[in-house]
Residue frames as qw, qx, qy, qz and C-alpha x, y, z in Angstrom:
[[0.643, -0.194, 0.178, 0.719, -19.91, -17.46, 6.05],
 [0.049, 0.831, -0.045, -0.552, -19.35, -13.77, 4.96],
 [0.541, 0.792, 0.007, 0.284, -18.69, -12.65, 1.41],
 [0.624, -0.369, -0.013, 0.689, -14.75, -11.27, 1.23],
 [0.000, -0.901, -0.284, 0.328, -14.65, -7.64, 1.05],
 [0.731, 0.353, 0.152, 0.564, -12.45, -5.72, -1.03],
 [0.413, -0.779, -0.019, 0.472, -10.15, -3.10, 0.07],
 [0.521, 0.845, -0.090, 0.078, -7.98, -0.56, -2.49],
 [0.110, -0.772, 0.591, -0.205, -5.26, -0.86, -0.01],
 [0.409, -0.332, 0.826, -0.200, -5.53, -4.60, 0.99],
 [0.404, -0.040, -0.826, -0.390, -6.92, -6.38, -1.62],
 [0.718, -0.464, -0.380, -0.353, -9.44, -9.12, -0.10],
 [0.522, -0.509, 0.500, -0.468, -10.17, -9.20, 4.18],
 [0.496, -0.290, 0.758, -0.308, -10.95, -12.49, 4.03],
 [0.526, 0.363, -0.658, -0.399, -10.86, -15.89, 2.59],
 [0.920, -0.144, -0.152, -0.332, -13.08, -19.25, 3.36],
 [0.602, -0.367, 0.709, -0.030, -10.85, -21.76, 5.16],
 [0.879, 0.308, 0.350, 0.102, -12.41, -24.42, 2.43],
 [0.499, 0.865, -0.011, 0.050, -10.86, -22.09, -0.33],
 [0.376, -0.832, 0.395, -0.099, -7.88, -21.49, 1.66],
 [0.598, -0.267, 0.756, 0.020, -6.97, -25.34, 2.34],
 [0.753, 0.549, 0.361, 0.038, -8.04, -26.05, -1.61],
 [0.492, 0.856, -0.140, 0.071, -6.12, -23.89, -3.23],
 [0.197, -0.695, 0.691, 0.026, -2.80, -24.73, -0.94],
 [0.804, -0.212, 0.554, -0.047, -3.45, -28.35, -1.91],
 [0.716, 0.658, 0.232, -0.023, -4.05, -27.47, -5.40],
 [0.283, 0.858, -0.428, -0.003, -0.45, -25.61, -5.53],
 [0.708, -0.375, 0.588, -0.106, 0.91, -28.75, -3.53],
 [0.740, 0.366, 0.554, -0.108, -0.13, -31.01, -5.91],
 [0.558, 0.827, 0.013, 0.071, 0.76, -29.30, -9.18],
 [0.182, -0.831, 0.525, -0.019, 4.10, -28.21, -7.85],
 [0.555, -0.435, 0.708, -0.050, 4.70, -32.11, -7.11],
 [0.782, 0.455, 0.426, -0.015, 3.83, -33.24, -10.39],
 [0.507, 0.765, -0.368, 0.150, 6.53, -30.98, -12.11],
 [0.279, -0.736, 0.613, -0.072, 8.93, -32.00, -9.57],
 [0.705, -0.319, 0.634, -0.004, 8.28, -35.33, -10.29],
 [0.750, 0.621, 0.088, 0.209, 8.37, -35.27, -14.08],
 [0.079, 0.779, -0.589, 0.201, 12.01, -33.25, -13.07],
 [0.579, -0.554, 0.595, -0.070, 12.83, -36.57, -11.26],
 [0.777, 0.329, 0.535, -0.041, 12.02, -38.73, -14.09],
 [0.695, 0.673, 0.114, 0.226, 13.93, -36.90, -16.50],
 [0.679, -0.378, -0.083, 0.624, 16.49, -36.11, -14.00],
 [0.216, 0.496, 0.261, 0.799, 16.08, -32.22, -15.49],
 [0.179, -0.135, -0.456, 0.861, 14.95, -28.98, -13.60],
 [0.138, -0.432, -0.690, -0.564, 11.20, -28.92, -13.74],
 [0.383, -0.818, -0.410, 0.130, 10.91, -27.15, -10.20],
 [0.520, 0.322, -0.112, 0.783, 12.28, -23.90, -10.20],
 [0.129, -0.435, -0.453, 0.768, 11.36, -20.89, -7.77],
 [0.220, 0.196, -0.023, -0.955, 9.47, -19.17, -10.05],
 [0.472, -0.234, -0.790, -0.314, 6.60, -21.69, -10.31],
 [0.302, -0.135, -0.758, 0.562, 5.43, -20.95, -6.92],
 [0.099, 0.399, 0.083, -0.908, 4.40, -17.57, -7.17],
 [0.319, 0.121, -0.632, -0.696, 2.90, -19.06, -10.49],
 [0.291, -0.228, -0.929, -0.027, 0.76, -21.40, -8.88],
 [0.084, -0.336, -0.508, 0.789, -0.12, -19.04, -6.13],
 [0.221, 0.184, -0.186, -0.940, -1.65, -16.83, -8.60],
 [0.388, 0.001, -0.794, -0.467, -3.14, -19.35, -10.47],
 [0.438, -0.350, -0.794, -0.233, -5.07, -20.70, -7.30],
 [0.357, -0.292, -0.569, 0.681, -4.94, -17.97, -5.17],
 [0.219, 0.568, 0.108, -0.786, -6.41, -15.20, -7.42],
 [0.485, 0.165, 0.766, 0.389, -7.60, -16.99, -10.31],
 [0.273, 0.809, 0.520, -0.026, -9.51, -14.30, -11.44],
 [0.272, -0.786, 0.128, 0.540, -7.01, -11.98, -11.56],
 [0.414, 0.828, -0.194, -0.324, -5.25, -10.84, -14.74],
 [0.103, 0.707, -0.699, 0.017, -2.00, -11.73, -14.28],
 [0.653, -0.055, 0.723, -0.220, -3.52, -15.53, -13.35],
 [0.828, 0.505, 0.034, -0.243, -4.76, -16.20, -17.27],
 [0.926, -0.126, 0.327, 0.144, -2.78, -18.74, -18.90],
 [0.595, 0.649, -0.050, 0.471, -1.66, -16.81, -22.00],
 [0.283, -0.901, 0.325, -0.053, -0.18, -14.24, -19.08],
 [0.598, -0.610, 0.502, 0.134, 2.06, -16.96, -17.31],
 [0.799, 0.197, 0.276, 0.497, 3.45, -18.98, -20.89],
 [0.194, 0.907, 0.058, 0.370, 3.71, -15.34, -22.37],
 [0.386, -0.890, 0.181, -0.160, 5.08, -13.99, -19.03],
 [0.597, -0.659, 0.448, 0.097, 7.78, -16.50, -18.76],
 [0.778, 0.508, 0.286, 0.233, 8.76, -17.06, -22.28],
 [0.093, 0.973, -0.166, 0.135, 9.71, -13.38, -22.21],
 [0.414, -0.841, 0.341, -0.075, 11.74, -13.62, -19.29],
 [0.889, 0.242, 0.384, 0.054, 13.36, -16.95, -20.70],
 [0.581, 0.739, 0.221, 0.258, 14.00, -15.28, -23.53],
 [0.014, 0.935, -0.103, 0.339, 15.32, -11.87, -22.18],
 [0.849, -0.445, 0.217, 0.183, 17.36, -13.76, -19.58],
 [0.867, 0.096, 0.308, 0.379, 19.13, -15.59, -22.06],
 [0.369, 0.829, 0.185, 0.378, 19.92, -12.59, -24.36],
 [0.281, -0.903, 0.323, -0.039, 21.54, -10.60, -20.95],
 [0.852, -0.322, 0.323, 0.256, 23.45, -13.84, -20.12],
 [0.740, 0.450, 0.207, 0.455, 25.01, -13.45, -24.08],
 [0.104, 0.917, 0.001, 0.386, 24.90, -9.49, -24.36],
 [0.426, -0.856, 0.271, -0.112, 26.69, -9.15, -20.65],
 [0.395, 0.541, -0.735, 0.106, 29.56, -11.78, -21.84],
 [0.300, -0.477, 0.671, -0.481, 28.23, -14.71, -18.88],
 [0.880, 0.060, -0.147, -0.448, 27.57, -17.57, -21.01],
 [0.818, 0.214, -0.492, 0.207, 31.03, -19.39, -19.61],
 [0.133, -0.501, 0.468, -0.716, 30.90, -17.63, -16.28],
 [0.228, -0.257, -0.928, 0.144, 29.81, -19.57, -13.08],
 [0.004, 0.683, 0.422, 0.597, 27.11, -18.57, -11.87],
 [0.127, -0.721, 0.166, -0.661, 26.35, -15.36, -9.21],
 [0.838, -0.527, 0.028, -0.138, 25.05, -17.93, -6.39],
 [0.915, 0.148, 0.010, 0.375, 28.60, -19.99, -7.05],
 [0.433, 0.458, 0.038, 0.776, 31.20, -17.07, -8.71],
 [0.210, -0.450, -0.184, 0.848, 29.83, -13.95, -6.64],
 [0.431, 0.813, 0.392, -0.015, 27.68, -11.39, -7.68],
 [0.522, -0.015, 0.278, 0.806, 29.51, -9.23, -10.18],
 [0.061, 0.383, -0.010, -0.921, 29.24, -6.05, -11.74],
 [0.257, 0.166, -0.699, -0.646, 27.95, -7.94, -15.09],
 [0.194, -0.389, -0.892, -0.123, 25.59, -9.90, -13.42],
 [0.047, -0.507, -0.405, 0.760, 24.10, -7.16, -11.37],
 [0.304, 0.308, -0.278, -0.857, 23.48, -5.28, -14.90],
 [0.107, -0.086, -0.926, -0.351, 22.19, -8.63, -16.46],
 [0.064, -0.579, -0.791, 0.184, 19.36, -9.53, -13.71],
 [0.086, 0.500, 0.147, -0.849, 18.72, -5.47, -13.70],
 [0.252, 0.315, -0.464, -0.789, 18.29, -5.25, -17.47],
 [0.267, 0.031, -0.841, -0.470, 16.59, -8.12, -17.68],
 [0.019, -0.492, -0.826, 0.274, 13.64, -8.01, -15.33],
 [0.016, 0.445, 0.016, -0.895, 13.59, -4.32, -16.72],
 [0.291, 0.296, -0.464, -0.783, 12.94, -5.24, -19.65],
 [0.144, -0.274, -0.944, -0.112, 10.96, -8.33, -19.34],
 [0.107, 0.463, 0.399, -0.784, 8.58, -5.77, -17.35],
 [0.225, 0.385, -0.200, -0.873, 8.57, -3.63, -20.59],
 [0.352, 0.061, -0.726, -0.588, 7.46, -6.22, -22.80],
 [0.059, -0.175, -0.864, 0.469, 5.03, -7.33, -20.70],
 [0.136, 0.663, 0.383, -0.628, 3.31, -4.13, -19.82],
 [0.360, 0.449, -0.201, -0.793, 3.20, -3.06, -23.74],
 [0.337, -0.127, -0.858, -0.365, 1.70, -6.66, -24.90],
 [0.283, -0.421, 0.350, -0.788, -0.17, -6.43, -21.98],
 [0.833, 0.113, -0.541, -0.015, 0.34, -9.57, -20.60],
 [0.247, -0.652, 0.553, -0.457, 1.56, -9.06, -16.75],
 [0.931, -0.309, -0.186, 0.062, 2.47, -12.20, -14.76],
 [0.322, -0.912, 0.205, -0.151, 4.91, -10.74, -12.01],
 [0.741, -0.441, 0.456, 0.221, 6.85, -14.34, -11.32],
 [0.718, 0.658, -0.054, 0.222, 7.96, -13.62, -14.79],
 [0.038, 0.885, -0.382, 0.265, 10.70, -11.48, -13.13],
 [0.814, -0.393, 0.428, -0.013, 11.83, -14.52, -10.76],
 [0.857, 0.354, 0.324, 0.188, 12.21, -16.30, -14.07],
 [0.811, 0.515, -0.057, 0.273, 14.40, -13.81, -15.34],
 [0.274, -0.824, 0.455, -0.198, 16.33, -13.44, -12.55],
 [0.829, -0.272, 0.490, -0.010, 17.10, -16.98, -12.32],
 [0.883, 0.413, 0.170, 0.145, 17.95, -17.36, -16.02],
 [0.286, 0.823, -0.135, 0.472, 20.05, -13.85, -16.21],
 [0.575, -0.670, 0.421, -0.209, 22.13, -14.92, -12.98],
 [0.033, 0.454, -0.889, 0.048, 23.48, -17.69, -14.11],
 [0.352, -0.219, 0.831, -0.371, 21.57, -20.25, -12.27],
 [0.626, 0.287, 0.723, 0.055, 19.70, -21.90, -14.82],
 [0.324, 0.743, -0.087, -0.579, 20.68, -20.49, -18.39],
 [0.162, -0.252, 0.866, 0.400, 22.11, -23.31, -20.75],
 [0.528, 0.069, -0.128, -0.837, 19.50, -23.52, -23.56],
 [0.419, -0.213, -0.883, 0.000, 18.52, -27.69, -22.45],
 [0.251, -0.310, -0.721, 0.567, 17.83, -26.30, -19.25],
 [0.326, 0.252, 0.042, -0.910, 15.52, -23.35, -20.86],
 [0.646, -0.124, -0.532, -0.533, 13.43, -25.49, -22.79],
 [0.426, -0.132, -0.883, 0.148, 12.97, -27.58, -19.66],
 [0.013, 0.378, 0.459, -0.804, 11.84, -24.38, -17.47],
 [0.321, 0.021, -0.404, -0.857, 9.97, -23.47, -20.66],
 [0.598, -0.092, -0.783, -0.144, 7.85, -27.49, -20.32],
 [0.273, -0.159, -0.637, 0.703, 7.86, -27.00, -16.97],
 [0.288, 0.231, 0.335, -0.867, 5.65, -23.82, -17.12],
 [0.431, 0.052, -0.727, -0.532, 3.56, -25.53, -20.05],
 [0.467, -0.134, -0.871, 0.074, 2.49, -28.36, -17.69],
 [0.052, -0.492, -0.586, 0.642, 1.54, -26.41, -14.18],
 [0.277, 0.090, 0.021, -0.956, -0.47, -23.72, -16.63],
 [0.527, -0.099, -0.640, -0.550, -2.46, -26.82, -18.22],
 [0.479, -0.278, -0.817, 0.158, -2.60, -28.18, -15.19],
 [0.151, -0.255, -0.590, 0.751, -3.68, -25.44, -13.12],
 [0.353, 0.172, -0.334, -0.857, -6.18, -23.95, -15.77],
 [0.461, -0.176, -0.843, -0.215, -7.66, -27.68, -15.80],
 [0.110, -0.126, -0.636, 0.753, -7.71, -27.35, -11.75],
 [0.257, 0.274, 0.235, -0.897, -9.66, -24.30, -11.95],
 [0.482, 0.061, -0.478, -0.731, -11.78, -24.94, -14.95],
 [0.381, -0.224, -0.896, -0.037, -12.72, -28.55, -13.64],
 [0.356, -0.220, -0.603, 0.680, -13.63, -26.79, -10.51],
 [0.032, 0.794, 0.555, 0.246, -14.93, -23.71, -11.45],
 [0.586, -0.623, -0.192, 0.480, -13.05, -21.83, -9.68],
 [0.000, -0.885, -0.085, 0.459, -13.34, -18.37, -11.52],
 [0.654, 0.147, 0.440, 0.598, -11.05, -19.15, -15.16],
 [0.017, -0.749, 0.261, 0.609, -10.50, -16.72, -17.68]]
């Protein structure tokens, strides 16, 4: 089997089948373990931005934005910065965009707040991209009541220990 090449424009040509079919089980797997601790506490421990978080985690584990402090860091912010639009933009008693319509106030919210999750990011330097998912999801509306942030908070807690274990148990390039 060939070594995968690296490209400035395309990242890597090519990736092992084994690797391939490991790492999709590995995001499988993890994914279904928060979902089911979310069934068991009837709470929202799968959210769309855990996907992209796994992906990373077992798709480019070597990568920057894959290290564990990145993704608690990365989605604390966003958490955080969400929550702060939701207040600042007046949409903590508003339904939310998916539900209500997007609005002028949410439109600034999710803007300002992936903006600025960005910033603080890039000047701790700490990138983890699905950070921005996270505060799109929090600064919309669609999951911003602070029970339901500490649960997305536990949520990422669990797939970072558990995908860091993954890799580490494995080998599979940690940080």
């Amino acid at each position: 089997m060939t070594a995968p090449r690296e490209s400035a424009l395309w990242g890597r040509e090519r990736v092992g089948s084994r690797d391939a079919i490991l790492s999709a089980v590995l995001c499988a797997v993890v994914l279904a373990i928060a979902g089911g601790v979310g069934l068991l506490l009837k709470q929202p421990w799968l959210f769309p931005s855990l996907g992209p978080t796994v992906m990373l985690f077992f798709g480019a584990p070597t990568h920057l934005s894959s290290r564990p402090l990145n993704a608690v860091i990365g989605h604390a912010v966003a958490l955080l910065v969400g929550y702060l639009c939701v207040v600042v933009f007046g949409l903590t008693s508003a339904q939310p965009a998916p539900i209500q319509g997007l609005t002028s106030a949410y439109v600034l919210s999710g803007a300002v707040a992936v903006g600025v999750t960005m910033l603080v990011l890039q000047l701790v330097q700490l990138p983890h991209p699905p950070a921005g998912a996270t505060a799109l999801i929090v600064s919309l509306g669609i999951l911003d009541k602070p029970p339901a942030l500490l649960e997305m908070a536990a949520s990422v807690v669990l797939i970072t220990i558990l995908g860091w274990g993954c890799n580490l148990l494995l080998r599979r390039g940690v940080r």
